[in-house]
N, C-alpha and C positions, 0 to 999 in steps of 0.2 A: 555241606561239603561241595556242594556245586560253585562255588569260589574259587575254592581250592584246585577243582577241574577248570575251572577258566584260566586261573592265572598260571597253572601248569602248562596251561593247552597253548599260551602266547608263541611259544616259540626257544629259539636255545640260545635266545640274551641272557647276558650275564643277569639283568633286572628280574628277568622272568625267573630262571631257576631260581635265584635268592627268594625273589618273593614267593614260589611256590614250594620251597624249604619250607619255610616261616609260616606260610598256612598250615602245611603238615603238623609239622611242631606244638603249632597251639593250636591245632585241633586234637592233637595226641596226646596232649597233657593236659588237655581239659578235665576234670573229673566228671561235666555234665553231657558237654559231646560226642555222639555214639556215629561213626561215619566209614565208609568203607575208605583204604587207599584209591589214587587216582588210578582207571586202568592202563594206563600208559606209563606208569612209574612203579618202582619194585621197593619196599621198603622195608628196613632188615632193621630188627634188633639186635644188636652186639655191643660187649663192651669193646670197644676201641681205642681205649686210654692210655695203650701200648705203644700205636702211633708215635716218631717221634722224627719221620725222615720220608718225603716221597723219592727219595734218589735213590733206586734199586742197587747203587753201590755201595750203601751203606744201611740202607731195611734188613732187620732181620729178624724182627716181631711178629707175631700170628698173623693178627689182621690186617697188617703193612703188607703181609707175604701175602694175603688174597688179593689186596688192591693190586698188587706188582702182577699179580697171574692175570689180571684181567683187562690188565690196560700198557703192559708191557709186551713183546714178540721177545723170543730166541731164536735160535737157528736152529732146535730143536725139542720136541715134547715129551712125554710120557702119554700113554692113552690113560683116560680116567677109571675106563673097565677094568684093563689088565693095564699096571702100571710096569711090568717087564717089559710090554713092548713099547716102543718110540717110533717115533714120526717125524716126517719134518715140519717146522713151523714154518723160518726165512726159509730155510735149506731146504731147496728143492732134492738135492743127492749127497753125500757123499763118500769119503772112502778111506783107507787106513792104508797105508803104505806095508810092505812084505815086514820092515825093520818093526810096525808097532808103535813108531815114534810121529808120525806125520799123518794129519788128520786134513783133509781138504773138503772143501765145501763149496755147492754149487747153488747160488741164490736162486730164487723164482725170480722173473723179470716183471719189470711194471710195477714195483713195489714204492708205498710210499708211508710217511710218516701222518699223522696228523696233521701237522704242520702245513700238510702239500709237499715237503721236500722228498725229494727222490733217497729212497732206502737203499744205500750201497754197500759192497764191500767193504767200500771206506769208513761206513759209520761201524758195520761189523770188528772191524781192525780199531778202531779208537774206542768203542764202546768197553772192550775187555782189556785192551791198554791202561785205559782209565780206571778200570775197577783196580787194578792189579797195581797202579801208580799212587792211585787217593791210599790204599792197605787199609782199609776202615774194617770192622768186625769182620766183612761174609769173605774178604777177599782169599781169607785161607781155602777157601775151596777150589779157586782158580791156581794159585801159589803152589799146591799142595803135587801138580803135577811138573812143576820146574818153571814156572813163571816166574820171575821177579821184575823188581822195577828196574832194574838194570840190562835184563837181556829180554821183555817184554816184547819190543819195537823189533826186535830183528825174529823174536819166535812167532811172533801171531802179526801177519804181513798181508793186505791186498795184492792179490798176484793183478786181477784186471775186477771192472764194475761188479762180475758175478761171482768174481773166484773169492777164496779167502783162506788162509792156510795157518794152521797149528803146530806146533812141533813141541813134542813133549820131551822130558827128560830121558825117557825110564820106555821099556816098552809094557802100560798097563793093560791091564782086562780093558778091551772097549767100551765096554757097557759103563764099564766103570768111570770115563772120559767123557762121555755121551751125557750120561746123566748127570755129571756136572755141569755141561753144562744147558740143562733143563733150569738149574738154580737159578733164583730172582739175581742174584748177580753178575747172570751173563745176560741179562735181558739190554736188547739192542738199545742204544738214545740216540736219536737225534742232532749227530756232530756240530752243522750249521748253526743248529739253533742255539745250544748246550754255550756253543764259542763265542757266540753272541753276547750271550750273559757273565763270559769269565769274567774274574776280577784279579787281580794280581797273581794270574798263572792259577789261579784255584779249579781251574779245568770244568769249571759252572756249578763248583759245589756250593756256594752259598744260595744260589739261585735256584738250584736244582731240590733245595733241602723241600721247599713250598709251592714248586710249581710242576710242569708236566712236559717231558718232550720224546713219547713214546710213536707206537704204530700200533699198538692193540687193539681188539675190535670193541674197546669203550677209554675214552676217555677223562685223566680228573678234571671236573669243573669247579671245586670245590672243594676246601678242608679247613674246618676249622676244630681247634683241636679239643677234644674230651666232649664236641656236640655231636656234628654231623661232617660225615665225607659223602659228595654227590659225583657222580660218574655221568657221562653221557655218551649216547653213539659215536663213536668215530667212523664218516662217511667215507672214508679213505683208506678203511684196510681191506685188506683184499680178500679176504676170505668172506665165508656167509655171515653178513652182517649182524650186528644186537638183535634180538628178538623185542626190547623194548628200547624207547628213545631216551629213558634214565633209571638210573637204582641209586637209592638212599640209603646211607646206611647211619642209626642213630645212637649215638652213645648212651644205650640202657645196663648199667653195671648190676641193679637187682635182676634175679630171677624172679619174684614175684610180680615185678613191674615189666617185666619183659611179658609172662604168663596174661596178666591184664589186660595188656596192651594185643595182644595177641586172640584172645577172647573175644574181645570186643571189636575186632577187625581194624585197630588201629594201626596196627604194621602187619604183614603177611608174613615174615619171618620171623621165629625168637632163635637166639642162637645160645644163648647164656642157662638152659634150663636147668632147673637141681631135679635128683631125683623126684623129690615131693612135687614138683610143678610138673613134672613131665606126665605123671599119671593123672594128674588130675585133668591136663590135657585131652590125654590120651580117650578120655570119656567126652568130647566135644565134637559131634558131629559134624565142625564146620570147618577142623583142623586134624591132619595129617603128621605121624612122625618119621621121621625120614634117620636113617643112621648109618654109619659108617667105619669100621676100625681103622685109627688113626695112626701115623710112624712116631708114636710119643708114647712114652713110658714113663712112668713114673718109678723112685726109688729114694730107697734111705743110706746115707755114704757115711763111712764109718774113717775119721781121720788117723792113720796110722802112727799118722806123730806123736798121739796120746796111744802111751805103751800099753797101755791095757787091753784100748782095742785093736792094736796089733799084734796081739795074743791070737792067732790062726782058729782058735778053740774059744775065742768069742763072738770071730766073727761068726763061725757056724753055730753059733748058741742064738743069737740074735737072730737067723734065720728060722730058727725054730719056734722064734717067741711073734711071731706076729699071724694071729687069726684070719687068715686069706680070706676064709670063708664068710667067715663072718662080715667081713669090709667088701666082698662079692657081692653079698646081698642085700645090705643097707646102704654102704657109703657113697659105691659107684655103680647102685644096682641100675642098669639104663645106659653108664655114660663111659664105662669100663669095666674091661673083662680081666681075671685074674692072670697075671702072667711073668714068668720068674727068669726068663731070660733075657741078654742086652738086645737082641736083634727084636724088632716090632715082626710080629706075625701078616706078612705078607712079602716083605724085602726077601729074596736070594738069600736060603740058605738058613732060614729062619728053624728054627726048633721050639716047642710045643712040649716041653717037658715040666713039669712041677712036679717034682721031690717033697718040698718043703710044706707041712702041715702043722700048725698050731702042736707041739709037743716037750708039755713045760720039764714032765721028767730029763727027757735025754737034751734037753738044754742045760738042766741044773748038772747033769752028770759032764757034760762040757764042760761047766764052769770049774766045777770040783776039780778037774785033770789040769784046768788053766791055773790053781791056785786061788781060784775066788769061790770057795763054797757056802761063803756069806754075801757076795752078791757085792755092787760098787755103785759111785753114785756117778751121774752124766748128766751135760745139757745137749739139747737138738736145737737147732736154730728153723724156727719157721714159721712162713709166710702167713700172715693169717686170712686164708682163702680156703674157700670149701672146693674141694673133697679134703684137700693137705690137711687144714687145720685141725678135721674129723678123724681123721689117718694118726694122726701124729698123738691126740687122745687115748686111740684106741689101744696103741703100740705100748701108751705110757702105762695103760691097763695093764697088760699083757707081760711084758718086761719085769714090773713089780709083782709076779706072782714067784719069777725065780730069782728075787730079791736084788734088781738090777732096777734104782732109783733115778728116773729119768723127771729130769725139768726141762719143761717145754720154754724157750725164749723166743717171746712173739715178736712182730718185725713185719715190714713191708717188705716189697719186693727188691726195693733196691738197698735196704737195710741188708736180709738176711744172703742176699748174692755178692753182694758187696765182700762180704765177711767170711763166703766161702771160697771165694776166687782169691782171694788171701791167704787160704789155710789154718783159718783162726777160729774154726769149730771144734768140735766133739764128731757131733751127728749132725746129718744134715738132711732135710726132707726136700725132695721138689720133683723136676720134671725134664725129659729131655725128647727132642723133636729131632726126626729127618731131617738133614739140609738137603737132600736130594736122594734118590731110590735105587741107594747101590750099599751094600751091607759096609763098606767101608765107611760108612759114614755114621757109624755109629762104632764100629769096632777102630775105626783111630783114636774114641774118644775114652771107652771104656776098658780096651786092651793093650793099648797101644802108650806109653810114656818114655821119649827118647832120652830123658835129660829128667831127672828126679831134683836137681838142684834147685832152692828158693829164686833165683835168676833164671831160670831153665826159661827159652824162647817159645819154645810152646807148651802148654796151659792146658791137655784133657780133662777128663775128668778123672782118670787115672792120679793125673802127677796132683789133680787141688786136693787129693784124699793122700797125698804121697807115699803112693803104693809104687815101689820101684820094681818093675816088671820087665828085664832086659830079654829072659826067654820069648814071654808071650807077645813083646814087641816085634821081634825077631818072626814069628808065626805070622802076626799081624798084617808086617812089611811083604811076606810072600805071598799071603792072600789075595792082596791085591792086585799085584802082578800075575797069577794065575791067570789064563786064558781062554784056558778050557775050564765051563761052567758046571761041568760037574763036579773037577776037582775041586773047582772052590767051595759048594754047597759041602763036601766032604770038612775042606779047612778050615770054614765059620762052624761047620758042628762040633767040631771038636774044639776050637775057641769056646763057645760058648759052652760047654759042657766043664770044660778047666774053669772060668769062671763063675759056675754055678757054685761052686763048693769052695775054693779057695778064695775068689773076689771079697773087699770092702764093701762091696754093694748088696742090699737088700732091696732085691726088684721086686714090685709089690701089682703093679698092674700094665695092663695096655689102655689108652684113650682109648675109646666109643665117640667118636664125635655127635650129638643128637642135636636135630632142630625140630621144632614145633611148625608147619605149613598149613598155611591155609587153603583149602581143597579149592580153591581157583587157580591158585600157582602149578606150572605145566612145567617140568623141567628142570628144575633144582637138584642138582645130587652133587654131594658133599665128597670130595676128594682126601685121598689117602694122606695129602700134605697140605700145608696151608696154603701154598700157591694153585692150587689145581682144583680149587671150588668156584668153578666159570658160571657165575652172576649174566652174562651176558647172551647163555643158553636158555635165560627161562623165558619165561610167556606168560601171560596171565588172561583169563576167559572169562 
């Protein structure tokens, strides 16, 4: 391995990091090579096959969302202890107007890009312009408080080098504003550079898709896709620098081979563990587990369109047919905690209530009052990945006890999402993640459906299950604008309490994020969201 330390140690030419990838790599994959990583570089097992964009205006994948946290700036953050409170990242201050509508911001001075180019207002004012103009996947986040591409340019404006001003539609919660934009897609770019690379007005997306024009305190060096992404120091951002001069991260999709590789001190992080790898870990004096509850829940969606299960009296039979406990202690014993409601257990407002217990009688008594005391047959569409795949099993168990015939239809990821973003399910199993740390961000998705129609412009998860909800939209919509944060903890509880029992959804758990570390790694802790696990905090001894 002392190669591998050399050719690391050259320097941060492009020659040196590729070649000192490439050492890693087929020392990593050797089955006879037993070698510690270099001490100067950090190197992570992940699956990262989600990757498909470095352009923060257009990421909106797990591990696209760690790179953007770690190599991108905003104007402002979340703390990673307590994620209620914010900070500022560019923004030095700033301030909310009497009206509720106009948000201003005052840059730190001396700021710069990687690049060397001076970080202004200006790039502040074109970086959210541009999200909100490309309208790629995240941009509804920005959109969602009155942005459009039409009146962008005159709402989000450089007043001078440090100023920079927002005006929103609506007077909302501030928090609610703020935390938007903490989102990977208000993460600052680099205007000079970005306009460098346009190409026919494409405002640098094609260029942007594979390359890097941030201020964060690590830079990409590298991506190539389903291998490895390599980051390195950026000697120009202004805060306290990387603690190491690179972090690797390698595309390992098994657990078992993540666990190996791990073992053997081939990489210092695994991130992908299953429960079974995780204990067997857990007994290795030379690695540490580290965990985290994550803004991701998982659930089973029941499409309304098939009239059966738009029977009120199945969908609460369905909730009674799934062994929480049981899937507690096997399936996501480690990596999630049981949990029945839409809000993840740490967001504003969150509630902690399970009702619902394995109870095949008073589901069969459900069914009877719905007209089906012989039970009906259904497919689920899903993804064939563990935990889902084990989930979706167990359900099929459980279900066929009160004569409710379920076939499982297996599918990749973009098979069975493909087909639920359609509306052309039964049941559907999968997962759903924070885009940012304000309960609205989950309650526009699951309580919230303005427009039920198959052309409806927006797309929750409410309207793909075509659950037409105009009250609890109408609840939803006030939520938000609430301003005082008591009453809103009051308004999300009672959302989510109405959706416990009436909703299509069958919330079955919260993520546990778990990594496996190796006890020289100093530093690492695993963030509530996927942008907020700062790679560029650790150290290694």
């Amino acid at each position: 391995m002392t190669a591998v330390k050399n050719l690391v140690a050259r320097g941060l030419t492009r020659r040196g990091l590729l070649g000192a990838t490439a050492a890693v790599l087929i020392a990593t994959t050797s089955p006879v090579v037993l070698a510690a990583t270099p001490k100067d570089t950090l190197v992570l097992a992940w699956a990262i096959d989600d990757i498909i964009t470095l352009d923060p205006a257009e990421s909106f994948e797990i591990s696209a969302g760690e790179i953007m946290g770690n190599t991108y700036d905003r104007l402002v953050r979340f703390d990673v202890a307590d994620p209620s409170k914010l900070y500022g990242d560019l923004a030095e201050s700033w301030t909310v107007s009497e009206d509720g509508k106009t948000y201003t911001f005052k840059l730190k001075p001396g700021l710069k890009f990687a690049s060397g180019n001076p970080l202004t207002a200006d790039d502040v004012a074109f970086s959210l312009q541009r999200a909100v103009k490309l309208d790629l996947s995240p941009a509804f986040i920005l959109t969602q408080f009155g942005l459009s591409k039409d009146n962008v340019e005159e709402k989000v404006k450089k007043i001078d080098d440090l100023t920079v001003v927002i005006e929103t539609d609506q007077a909302y919660a501030p928090t609610f504003v703020l935390n938007c934009l903490t989102a990977n897609v208000a993460a600052i770019i680099d205007k000079k550079l970005v306009l460098e690379h346009e190409k026919d007005g494409d405002l640098g997306y094609a260029w942007l898709k594979t390359n890097y024009a941030g201020s964060g305190p690590m830079k990409i060096r590298d991506w190539r896709a389903n291998e490895i992404l390599a980051l390195e120091r950026n000697d120009n951002y202004y805060g306290e620098k990387a603690k190491l001069p690179r972090v690797i991260y390698r595309h390992v999709k098994e657990s078992a081979t993540q666990r190996l590789l791990l073992e053997k001190g081939d990489v210092d992080i695994a991130r992908n563990l299953s429960p079974e790898d995780l204990a067997a870990v857990e007994k290795n004096a030379d690695v540490a587990i580290t965990n985290r509850p994550k803004g991701t829940i998982y659930y089973i969606s029941l499409n309304q369109k098939n009239p059966t299960l738009a029977k009120p009296e199945v969908r609460e039979a369905m909730k009674w047919l799934v062994d929480y406990d049981a899937i507690g202690e096997t399936l996501i014993k480690g990596i999630g905690t049981v949990h029945q409601t839409f809000l993840p257990m740490g967001l504003l407002g969150a509630i902690d209530e399970k009702p619902y217990k394995l109870d095949v009688a008073k589901a069969k008594e459900l069914l009877e009052k719905a007209g089906l005391k012989d039970g009906f047959s259904i497919t689920m569409d899903v993804r064939q990945t563990q935990p889902v795949a084990g989930i979706a099993e167990a359900v099929q168990r459980t279900f066929a006890q009160a004569g409710i015939k379920l076939e499982i239809i297996p599918g990749d990821g973009k098979q069975t999402l493909t087909k639920y973003r359609a509306r052309n399910h039964d049941l559907y199993i999968g997962q759903w993640g924070a885009d940012y740390w304000d309960p609205h961000t989950n309650a526009d998705t699951f309580a919230r459906n303005p427009d039920n129609s198959d052309n409806a412009a927006s797309k929750p998860l409410a309207w793909r299950n075509a659950w037409d909800i105009p009250e609890l939209t109408k609840k939803a919509d006030a939520a938000v604008l609430e301003r005082d944060p008591a009453k809103r903890v009051e308004m999300y509880t009672e959302l989510q309490r109405d959706l416990l029992k009436t909703s299509p959804f069958v919330i079955i758990y919260q993520m546990v994020e778990t990594a496996g570390v190796r006890k020289n790694v100093e530093g690492f802790v695993l963030g509530s969201t996927s942008d907020s696990t700062y790679v560029f905090r650790v150290s290694k001894n």
